[in-house]
SERO-4910 file (N, C-alpha, C, O; in steps of 0.05 Angstrom, whole numbers):
BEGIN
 pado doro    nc1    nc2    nc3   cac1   cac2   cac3    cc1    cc2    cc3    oc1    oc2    oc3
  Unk    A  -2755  -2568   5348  -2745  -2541   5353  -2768  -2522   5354  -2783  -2518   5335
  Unk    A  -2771  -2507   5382  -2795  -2492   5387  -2780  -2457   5361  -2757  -2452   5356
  Unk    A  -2797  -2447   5355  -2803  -2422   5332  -2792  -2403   5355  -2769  -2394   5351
  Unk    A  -2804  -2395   5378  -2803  -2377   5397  -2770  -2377   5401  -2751  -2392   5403
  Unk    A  -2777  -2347   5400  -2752  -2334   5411  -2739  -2345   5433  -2722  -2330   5424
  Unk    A  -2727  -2358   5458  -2721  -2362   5476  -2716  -2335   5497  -2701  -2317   5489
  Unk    A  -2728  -2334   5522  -2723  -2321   5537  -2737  -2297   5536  -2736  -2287   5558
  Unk    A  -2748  -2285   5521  -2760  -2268   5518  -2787  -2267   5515  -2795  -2248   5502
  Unk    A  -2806  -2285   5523  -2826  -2297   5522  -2846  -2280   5539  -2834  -2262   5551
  Unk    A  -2875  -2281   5546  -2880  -2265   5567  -2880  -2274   5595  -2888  -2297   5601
  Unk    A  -2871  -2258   5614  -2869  -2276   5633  -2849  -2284   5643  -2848  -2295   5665
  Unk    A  -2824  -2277   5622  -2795  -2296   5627  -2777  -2273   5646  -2780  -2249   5643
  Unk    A  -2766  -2282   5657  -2752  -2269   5682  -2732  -2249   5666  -2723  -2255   5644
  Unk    A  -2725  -2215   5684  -2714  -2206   5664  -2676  -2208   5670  -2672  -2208   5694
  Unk    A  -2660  -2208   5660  -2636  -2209   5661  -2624  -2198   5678  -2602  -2207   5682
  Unk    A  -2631  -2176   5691  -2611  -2153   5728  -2621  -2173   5739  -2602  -2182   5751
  Unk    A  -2646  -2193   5745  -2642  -2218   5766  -2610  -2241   5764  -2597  -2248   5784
  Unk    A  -2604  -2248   5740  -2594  -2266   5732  -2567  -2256   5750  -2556  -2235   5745
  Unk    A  -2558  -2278   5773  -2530  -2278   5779  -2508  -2287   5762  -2507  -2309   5751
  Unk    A  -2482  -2263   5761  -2471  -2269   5734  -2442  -2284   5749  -2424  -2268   5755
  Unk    A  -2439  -2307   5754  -2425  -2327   5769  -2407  -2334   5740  -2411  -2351   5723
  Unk    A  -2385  -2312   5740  -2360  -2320   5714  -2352  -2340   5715  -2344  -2347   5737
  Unk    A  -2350  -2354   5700  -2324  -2382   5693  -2300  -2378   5696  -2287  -2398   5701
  Unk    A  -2291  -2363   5694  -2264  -2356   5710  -2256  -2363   5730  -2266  -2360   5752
  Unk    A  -2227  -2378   5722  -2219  -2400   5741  -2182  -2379   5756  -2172  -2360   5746
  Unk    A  -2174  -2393   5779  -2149  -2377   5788  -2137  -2397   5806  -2146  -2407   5826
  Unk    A  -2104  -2403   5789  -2093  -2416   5809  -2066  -2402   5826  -2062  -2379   5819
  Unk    A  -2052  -2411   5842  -2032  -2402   5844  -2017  -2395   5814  -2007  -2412   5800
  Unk    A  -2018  -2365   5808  -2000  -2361   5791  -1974  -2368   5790  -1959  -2370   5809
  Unk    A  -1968  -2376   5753  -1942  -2394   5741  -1931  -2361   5740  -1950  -2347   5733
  Unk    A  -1909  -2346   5743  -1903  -2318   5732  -1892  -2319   5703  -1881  -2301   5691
  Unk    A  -1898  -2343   5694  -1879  -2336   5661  -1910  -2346   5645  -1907  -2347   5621
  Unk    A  -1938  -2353   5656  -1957  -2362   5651  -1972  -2325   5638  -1977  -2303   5647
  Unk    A  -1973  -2345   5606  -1975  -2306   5593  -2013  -2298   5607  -2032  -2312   5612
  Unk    A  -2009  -2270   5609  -2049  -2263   5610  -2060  -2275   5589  -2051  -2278   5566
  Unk    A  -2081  -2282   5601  -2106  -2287   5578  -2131  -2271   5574  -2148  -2273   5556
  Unk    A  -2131  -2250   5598  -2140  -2226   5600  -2127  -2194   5592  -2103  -2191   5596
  Unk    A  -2145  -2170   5581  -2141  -2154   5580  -2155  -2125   5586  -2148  -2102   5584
  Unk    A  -2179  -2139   5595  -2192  -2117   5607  -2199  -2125   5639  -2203  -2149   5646
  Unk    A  -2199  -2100   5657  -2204  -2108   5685  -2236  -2120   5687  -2253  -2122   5669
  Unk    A  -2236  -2125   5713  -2265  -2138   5715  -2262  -2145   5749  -2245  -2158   5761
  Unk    A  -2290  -2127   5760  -2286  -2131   5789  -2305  -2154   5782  -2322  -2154   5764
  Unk    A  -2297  -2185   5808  -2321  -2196   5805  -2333  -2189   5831  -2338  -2209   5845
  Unk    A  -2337  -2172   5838  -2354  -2155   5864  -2385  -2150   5848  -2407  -2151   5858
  Unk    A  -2375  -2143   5819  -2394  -2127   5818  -2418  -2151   5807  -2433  -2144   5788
  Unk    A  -2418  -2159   5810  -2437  -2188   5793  -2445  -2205   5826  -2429  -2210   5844
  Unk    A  -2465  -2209   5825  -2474  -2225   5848  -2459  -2257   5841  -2458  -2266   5818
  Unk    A  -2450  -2270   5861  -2447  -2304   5865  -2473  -2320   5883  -2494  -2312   5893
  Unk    A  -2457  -2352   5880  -2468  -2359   5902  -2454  -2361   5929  -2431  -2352   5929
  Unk    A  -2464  -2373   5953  -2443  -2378   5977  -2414  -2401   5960  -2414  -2420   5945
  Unk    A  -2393  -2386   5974  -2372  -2406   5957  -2367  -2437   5955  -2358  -2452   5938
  Unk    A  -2380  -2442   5991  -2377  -2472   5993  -2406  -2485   5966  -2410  -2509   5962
  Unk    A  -2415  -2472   5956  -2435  -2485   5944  -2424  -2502   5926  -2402  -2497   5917
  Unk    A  -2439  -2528   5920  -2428  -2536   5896  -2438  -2532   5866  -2457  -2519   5859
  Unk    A  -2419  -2547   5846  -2430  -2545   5829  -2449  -2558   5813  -2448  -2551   5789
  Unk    A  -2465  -2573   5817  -2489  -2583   5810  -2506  -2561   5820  -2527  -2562   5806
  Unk    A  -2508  -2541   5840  -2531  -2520   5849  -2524  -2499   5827  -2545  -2490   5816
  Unk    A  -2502  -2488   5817  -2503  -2461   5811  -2503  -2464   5774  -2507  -2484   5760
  Unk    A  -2498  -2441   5767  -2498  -2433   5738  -2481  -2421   5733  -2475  -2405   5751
  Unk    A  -2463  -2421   5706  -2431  -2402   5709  -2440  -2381   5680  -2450  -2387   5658
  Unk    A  -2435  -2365   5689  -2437  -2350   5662  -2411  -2350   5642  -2389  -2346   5652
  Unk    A  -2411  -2353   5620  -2394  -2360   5602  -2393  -2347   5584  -2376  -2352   5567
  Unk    A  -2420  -2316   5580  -2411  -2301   5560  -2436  -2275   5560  -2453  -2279   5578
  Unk    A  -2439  -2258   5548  -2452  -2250   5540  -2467  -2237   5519  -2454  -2217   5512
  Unk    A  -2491  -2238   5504  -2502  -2233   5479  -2493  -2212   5467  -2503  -2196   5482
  Unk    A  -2477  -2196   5448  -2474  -2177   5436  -2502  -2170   5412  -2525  -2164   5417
  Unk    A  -2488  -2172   5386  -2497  -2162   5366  -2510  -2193   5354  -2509  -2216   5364
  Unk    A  -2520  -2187   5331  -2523  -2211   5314  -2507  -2216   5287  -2499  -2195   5277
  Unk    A  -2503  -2229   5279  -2480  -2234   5262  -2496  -2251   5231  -2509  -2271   5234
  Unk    A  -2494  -2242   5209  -2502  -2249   5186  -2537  -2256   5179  -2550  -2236   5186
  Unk    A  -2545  -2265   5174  -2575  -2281   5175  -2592  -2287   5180  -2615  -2280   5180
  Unk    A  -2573  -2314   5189  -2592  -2334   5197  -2593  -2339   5228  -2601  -2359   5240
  Unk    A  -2584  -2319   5237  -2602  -2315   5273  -2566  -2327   5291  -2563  -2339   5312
  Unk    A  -2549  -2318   5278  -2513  -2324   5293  -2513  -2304   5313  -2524  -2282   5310
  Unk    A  -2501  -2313   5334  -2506  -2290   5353  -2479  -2280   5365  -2463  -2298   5370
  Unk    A  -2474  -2263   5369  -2446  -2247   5375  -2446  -2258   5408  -2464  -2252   5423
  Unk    A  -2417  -2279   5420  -2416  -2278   5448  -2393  -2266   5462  -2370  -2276   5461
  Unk    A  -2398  -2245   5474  -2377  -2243   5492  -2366  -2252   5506  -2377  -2248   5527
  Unk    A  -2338  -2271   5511  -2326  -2285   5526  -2326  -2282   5553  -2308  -2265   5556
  Unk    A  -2334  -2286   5573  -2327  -2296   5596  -2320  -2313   5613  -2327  -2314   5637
  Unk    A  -2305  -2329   5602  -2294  -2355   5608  -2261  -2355   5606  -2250  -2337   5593
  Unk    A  -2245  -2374   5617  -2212  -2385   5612  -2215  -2407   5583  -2196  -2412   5569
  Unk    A  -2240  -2417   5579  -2240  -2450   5570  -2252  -2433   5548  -2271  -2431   5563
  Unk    A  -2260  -2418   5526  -2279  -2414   5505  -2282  -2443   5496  -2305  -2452   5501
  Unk    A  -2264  -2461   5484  -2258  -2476   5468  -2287  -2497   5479  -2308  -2502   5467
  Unk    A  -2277  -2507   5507  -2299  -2521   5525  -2323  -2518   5512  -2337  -2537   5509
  Unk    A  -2331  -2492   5502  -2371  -2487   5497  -2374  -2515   5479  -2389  -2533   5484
  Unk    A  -2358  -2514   5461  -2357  -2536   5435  -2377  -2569   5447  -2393  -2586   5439
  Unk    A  -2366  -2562   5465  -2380  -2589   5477  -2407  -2595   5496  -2416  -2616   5504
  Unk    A  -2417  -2567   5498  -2433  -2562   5517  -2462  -2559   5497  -2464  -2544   5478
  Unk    A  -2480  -2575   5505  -2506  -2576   5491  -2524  -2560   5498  -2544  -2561   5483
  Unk    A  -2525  -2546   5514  -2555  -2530   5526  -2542  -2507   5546  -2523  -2509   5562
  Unk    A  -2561  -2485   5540  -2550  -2463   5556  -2570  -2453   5567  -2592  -2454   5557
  Unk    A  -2564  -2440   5591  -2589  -2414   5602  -2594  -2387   5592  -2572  -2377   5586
  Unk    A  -2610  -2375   5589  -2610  -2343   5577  -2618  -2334   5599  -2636  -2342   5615
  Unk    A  -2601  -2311   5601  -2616  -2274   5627  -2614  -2304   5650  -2598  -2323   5651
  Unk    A  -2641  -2295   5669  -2648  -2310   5691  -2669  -2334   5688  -2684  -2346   5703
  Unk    A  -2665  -2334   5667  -2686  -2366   5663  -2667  -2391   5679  -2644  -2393   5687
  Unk    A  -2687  -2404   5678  -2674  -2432   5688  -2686  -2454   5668  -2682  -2478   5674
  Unk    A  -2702  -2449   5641  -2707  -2466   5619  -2683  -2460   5604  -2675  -2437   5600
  Unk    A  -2671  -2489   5595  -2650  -2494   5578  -2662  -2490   5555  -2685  -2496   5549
  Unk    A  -2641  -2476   5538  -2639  -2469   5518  -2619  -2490   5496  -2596  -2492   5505
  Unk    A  -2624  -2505   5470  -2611  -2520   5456  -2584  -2504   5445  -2587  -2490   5425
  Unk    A  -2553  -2506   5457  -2526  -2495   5437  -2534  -2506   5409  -2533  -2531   5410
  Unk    A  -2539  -2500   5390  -2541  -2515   5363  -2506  -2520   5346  -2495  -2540   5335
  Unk    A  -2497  -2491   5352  -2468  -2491   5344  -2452  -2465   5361  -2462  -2445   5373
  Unk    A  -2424  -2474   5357  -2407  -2457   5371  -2379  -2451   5361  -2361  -2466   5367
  Unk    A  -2375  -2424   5343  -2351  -2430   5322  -2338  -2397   5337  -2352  -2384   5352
  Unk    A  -2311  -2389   5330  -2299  -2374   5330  -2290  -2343   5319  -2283  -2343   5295
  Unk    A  -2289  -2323   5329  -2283  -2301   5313  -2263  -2285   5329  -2271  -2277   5351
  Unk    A  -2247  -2281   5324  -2228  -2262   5344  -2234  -2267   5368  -2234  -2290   5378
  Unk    A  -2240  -2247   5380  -2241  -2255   5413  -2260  -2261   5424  -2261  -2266   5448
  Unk    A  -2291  -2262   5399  -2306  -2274   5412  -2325  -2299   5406  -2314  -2308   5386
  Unk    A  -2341  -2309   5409  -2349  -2327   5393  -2377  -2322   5383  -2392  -2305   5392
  Unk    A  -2384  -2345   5358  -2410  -2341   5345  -2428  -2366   5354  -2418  -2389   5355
  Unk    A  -2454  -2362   5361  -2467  -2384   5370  -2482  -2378   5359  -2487  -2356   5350
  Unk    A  -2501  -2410   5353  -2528  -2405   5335  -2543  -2428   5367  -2531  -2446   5378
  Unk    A  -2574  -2415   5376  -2589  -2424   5395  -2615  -2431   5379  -2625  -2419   5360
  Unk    A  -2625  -2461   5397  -2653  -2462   5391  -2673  -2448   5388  -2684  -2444   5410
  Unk    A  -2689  -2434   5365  -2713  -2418   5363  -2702  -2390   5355  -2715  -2368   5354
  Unk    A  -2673  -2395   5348  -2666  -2361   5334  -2652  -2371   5311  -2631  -2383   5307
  Unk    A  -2678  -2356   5287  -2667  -2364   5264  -2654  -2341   5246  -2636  -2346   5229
  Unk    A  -2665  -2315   5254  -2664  -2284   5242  -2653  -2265   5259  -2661  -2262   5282
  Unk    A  -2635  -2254   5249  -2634  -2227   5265  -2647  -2214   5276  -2639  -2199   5294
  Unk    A  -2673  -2216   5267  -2694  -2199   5288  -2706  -2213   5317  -2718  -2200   5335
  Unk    A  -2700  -2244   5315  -2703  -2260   5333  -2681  -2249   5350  -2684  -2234   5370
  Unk    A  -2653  -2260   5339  -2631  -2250   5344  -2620  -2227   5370  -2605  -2228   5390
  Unk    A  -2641  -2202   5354  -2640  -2177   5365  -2644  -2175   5393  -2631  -2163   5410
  Unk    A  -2668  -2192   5398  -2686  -2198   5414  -2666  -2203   5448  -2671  -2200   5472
  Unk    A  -2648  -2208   5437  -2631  -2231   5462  -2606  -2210   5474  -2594  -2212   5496
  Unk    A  -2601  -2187   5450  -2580  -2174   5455  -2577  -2168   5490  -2598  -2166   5503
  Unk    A  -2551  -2165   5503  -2545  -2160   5529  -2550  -2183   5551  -2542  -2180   5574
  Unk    A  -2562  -2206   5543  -2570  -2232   5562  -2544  -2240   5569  -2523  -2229   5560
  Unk    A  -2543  -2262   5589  -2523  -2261   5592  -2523  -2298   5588  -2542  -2312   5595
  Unk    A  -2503  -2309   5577  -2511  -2346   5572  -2493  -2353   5600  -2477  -2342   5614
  Unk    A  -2506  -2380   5599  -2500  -2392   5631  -2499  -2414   5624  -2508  -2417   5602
  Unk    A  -2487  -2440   5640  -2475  -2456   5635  -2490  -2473   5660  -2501  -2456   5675
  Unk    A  -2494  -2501   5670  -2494  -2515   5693  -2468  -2515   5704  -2451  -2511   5687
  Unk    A  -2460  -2518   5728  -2439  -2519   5739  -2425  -2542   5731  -2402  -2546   5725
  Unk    A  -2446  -2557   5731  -2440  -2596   5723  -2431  -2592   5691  -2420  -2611   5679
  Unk    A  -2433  -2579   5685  -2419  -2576   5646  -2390  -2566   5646  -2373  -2568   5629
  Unk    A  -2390  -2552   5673  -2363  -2533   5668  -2334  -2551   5667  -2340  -2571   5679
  Unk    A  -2314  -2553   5661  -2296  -2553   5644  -2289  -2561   5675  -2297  -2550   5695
  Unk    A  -2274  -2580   5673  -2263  -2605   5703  -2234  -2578   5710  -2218  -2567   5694
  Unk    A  -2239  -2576   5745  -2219  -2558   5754  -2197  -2576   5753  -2200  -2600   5759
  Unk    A  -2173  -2566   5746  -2148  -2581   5751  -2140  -2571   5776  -2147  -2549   5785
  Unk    A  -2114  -2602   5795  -2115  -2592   5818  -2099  -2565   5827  -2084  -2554   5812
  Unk    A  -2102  -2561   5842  -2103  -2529   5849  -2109  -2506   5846  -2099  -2485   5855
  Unk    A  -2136  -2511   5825  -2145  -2498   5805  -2178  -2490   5822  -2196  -2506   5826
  Unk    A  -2180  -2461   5828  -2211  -2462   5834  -2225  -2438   5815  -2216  -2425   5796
  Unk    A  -2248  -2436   5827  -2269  -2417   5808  -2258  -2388   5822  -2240  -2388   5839
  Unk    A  -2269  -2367   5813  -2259  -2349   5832  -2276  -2338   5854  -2267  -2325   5872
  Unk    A  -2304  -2346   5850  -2319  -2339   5871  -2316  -2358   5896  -2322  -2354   5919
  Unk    A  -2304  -2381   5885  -2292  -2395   5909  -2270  -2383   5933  -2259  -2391   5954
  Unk    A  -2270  -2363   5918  -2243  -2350   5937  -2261  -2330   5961  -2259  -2337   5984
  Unk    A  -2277  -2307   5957  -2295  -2294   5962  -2299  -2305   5992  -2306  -2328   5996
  Unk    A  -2296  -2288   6013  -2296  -2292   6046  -2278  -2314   6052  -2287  -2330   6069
  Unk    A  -2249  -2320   6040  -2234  -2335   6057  -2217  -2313   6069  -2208  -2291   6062
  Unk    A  -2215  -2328   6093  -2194  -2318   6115  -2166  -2304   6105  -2153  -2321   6092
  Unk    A  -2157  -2289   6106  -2132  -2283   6092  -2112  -2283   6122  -2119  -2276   6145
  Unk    A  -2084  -2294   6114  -2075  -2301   6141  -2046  -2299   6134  -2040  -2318   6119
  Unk    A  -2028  -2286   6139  -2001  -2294   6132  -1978  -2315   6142  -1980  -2322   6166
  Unk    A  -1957  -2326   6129  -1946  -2351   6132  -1947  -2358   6158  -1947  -2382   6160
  Unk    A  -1949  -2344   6187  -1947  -2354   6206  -1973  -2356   6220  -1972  -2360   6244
  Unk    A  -1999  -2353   6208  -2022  -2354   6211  -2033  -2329   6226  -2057  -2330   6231
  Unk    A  -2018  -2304   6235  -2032  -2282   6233  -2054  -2269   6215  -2048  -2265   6192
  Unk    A  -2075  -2264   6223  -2097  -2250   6206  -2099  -2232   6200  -2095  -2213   6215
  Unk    A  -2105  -2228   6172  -2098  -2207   6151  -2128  -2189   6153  -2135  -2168   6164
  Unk    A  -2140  -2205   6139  -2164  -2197   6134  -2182  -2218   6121  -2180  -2242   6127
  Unk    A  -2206  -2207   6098  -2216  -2227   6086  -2220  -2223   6060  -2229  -2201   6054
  Unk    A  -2215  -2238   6044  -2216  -2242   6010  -2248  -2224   6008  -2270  -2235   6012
  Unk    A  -2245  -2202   6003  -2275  -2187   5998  -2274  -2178   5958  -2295  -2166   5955
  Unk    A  -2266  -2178   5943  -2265  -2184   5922  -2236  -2191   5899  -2211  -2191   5903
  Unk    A  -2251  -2197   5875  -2222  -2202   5858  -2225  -2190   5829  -2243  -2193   5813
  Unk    A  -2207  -2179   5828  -2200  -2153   5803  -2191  -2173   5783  -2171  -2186   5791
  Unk    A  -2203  -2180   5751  -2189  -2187   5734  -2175  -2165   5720  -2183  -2143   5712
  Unk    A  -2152  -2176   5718  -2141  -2151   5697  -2120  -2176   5672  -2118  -2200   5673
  Unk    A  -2109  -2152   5650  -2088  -2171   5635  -2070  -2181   5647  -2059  -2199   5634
  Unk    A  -2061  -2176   5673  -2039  -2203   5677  -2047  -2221   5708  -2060  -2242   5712
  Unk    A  -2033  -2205   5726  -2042  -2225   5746  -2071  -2212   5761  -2072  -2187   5765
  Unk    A  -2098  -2232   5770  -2120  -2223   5782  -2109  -2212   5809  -2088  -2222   5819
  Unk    A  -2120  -2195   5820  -2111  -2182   5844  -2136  -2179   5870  -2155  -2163   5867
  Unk    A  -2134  -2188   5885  -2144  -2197   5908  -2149  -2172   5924  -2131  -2158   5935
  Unk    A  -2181  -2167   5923  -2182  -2142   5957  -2179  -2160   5976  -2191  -2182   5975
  Unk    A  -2160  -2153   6002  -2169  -2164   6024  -2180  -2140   6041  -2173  -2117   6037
  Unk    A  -2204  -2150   6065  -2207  -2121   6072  -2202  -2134   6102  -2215  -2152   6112
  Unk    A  -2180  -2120   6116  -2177  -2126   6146  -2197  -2110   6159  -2206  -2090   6148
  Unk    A  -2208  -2120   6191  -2227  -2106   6208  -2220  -2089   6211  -2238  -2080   6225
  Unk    A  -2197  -2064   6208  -2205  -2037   6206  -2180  -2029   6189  -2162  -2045   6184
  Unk    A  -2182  -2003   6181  -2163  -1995   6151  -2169  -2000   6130  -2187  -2016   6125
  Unk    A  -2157  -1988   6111  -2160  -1988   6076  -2156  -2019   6071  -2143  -2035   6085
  Unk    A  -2171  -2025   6047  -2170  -2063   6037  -2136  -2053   6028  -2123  -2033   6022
  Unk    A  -2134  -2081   6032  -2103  -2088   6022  -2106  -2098   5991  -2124  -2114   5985
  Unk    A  -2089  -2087   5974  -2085  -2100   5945  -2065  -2124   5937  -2040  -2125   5938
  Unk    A  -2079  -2140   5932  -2066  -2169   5928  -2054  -2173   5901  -2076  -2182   5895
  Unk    A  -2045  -2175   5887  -2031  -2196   5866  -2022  -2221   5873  -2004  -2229   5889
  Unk    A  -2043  -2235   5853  -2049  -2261   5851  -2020  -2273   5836  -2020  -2286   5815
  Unk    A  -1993  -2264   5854  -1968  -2276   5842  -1953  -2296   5869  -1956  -2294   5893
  Unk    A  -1939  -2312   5857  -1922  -2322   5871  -1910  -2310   5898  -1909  -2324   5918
  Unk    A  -1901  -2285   5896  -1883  -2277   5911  -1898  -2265   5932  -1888  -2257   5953
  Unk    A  -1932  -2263   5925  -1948  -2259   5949  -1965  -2271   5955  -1973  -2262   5977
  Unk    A  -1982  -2294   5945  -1995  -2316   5949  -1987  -2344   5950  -1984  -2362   5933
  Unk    A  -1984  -2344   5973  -1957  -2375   5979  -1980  -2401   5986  -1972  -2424   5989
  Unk    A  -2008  -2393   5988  -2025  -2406   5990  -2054  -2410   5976  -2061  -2387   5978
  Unk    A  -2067  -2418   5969  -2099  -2426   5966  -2108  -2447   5983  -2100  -2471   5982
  Unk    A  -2120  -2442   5995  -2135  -2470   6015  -2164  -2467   6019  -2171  -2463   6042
  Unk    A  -2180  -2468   6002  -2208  -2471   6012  -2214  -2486   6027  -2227  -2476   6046
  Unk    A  -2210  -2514   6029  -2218  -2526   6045  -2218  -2525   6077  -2232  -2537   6093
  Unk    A  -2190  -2501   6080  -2192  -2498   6108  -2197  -2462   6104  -2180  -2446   6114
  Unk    A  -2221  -2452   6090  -2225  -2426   6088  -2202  -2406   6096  -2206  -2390   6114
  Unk    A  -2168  -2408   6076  -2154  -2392   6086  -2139  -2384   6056  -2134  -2401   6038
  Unk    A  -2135  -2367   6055  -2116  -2362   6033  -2083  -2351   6051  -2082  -2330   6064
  Unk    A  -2072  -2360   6048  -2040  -2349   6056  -2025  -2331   6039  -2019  -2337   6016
  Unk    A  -2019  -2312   6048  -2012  -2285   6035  -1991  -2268   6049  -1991  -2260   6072
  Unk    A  -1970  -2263   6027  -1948  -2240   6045  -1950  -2218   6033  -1940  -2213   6011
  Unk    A  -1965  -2199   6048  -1981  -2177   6029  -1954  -2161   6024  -1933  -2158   6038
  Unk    A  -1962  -2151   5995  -1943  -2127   5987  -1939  -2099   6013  -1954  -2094   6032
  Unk    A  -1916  -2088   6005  -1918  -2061   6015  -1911  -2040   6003  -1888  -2038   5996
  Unk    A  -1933  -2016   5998  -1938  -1996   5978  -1931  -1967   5997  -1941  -1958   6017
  Unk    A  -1908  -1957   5980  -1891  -1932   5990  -1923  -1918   5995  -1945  -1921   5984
  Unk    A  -1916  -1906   6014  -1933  -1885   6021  -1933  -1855   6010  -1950  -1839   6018
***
């Protein structure tokens, strides 16, 4: 176990590079399927990669550094993930925009968010050091999609098309909120259309044939 702080070294890349590619997963919404969210979250605002990418290329972010917690160098994580539970199993993480793995040593629980202890942080003042980073994951670690189950940047520039294959527009971002995630579509001219990621208006997901199928709402004027 290297002494050094991780990530903060000289030289080490600073964290506004680091693409923050959420773990956040979205399937056709169950409507009796409770939120697991409660605060919104554009993921517009966080850079991805191209969606067809896979995951052996990319990095998922799964949380980010808060405060430090007691001692001996515990570190406050902000959840960004569906799976918290998953970290438990995950051995090595990325910090900010590094691409040197960092050792998970441990990964335990506190309300909503979790406590991690990392290789080379033993003190709070180490600790300190890391606050606002953001931890990253290999794609290859992430938590196996169930079927019909994708990431959400996977969604990002599909075709939006309604049941009879008329074109809508295109998936240009996705709003987490506490219950259902809600879909910009932005057609070639006019205001983006607002999606809810529900049953009664997403009758489809199809990446593979870059389309999402959608019977968009209609909002009194």
């Amino acid at each position: 176990m290297t002494s050094d702080t991780p990530s903060k070294e000289p030289g080490a890349p600073v964290d506004e590079q680091a693409p923050s590619i959420g773990a956040s997963r979205v399937r056709q919404s169950n409507p009796r399927q409770k939120p697991t969210r409660t605060k919104s979250r554009s993921l517009i605002d966080t850079a991805g990669p191209d969606p067809d990418a896979t995951l052996d290329g990319i990095k998922l972010t799964v949380g980010v550094i808060g405060g430090t917690h007691g001692v001996q160098g515990e570190l406050k994580l902000k959840l960004l993930t569906d799976h918290p539970a998953h970290l438990s199993t995950i051995g090595q993480v990325y910090l900010g925009a590094s691409d040197k793995p960092t050792e998970l040593l441990g990964v335990r629980f506190h309300g909503d968010q979790a406590l991690i202890r990392l290789e080379g942080v033993s003190s709070p003042e180490q600790g300190k050091l890391l606050g606002g980073l953001k931890v990253r994951i290999a794609g290859s670690d992430a938590k196996p999609l169930e079927e019909g189950e994708y990431f959400l940047f996977q969604l990002i520039g599909l075709a939006a098309v309604t049941g009879d294959g008329e074109p809508i527009g295109t998936v240009a971002d996705i709003i987490e909120t506490g219950a259902h995630d809600v879909l910009t579509i932005r057609p070639d001219s006019g205001p983006d259309i607002l999606v809810p990621n529900h049953p009664r208006f997403v009758l489809e997901i199809a990446p593979e044939r870059n389309e999402i199928v959608i019977d968009p709402p209609v909002y009194a004027s």
